[in-house]
C-alpha positions in Angstrom: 67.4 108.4 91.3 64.1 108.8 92.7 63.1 105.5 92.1 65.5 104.0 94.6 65.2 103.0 98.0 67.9 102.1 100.2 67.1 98.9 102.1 70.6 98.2 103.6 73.9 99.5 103.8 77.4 97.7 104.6 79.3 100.1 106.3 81.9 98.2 107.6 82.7 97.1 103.9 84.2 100.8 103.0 85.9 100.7 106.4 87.4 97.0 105.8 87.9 97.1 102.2 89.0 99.3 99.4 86.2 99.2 96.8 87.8 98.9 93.4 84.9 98.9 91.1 80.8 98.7 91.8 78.5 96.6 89.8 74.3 96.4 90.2 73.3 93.0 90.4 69.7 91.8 90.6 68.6 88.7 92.8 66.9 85.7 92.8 64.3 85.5 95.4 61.3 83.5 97.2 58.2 85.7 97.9 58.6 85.9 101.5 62.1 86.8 101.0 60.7 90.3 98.9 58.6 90.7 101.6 60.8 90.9 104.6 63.2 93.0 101.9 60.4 95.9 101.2 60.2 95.9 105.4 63.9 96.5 105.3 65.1 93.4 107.3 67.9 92.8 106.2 71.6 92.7 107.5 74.6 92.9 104.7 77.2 93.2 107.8 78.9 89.5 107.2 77.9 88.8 103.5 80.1 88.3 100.5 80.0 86.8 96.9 81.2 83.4 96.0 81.5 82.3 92.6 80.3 78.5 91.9 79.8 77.0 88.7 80.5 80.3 86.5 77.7 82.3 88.7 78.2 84.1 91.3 76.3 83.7 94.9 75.2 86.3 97.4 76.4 84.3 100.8 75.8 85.1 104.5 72.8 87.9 103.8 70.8 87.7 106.6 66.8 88.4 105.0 65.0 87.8 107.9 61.8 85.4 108.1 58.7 86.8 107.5 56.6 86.1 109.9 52.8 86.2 108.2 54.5 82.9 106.2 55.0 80.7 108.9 56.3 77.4 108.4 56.3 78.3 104.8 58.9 80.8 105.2 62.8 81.0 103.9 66.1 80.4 105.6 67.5 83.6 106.4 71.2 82.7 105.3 70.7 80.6 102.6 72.5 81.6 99.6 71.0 83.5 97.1 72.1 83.7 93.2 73.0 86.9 92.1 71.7 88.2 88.1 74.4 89.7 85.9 75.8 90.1 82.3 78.0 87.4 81.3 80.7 89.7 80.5 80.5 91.2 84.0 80.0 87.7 85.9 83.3 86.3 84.2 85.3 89.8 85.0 84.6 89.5 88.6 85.3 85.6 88.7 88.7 86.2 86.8 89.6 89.3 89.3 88.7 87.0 92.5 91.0 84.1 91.8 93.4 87.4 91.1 95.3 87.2 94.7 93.9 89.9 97.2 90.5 90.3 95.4 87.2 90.0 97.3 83.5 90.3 96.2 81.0 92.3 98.8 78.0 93.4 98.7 77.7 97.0 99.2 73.9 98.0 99.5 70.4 96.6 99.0 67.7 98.9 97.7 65.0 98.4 95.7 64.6 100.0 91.6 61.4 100.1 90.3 60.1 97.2 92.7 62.8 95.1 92.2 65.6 94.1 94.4 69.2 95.1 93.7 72.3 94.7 95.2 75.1 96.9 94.6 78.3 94.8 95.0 81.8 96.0 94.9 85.5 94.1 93.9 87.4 95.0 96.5 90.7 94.7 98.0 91.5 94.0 102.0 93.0 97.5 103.5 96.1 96.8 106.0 95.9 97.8 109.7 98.0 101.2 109.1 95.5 101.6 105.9 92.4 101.7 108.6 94.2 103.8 110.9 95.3 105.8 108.3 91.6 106.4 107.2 90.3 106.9 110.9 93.4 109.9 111.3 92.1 111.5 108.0 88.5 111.2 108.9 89.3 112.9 112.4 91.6 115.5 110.7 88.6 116.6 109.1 86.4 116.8 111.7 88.8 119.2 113.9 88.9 121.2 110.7 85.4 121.2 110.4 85.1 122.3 114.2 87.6 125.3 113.8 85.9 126.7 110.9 83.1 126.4 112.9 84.4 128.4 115.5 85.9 131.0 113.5 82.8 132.1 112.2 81.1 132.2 115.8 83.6 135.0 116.3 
């Protein structure tokens, strides 16, 4: 995996959802779009997939302009069509209308000079299932801190 560089992350998608199942999907872009991409400006925090016509859509991605373009540049929230297998595109479609399901995007990085997004099906987590997540995560860290301690001793 040396050939991957992480653009983006979407943290608040692990602590909001509970990612079922990850897919790679490539993207269809505008050169000034790749640009701002390889200068990592880019915000996943509000985006998700929509399906429309059998394809499925990355929405809400925030690429910001690049500013060398100008005028000429791209909309920073337009939506952007995302490249999969057929197989995997009608999956996901038939798990979203599923009741509960949701499409997010995950991470942006870029393979070989290409833009990917990893996207996840994922399920809304319930207040208690967040709080239950943020008790564990703290658990460990106390744990962490006494072992820690013990071996200062």
């Amino acid at each position: 995996m040396g050939d991957i560089k992480v653009v983006a992350t979407n943290r608040k998608a692990t602590h909001d959802y509970v990612i079922e199942d990850r897919y790679e999907a490539g993207l269809v872009l505008t050169g000034t779009e790749i640009k701002s991409i390889r200068a990592g400006r880019v915000s996943l925090r509000d985006g998700y997939v929509q399906p429309r016509n059998g394809e499925l859509w990355l929405v809400n991605v925030h690429i910001a302009a690049y500013d060398p373009a100008g005028r000429h540049g791209h909309d920073p929230r337009r939506p952007r069509k995302l490249l999969l297998h057929r197989k995997e595109i009608d999956r996901l479609i038939g798990k979203v209308q599923e009741r509960g399901y949701t499409i997010v995007p995950l991470r942006m990085y870029l393979k070989r000079g290409l833009a990917k997004v990893e996207i996840g099906l994922a399920r809304g987590k319930r207040k208690y299932d967040k709080r239950e997540t943020i008790a564990r995560r703290d658990a460990e860290r106390e744990i962490q801190r006494e072992w820690k301690e013990r071996r200062r001793r």
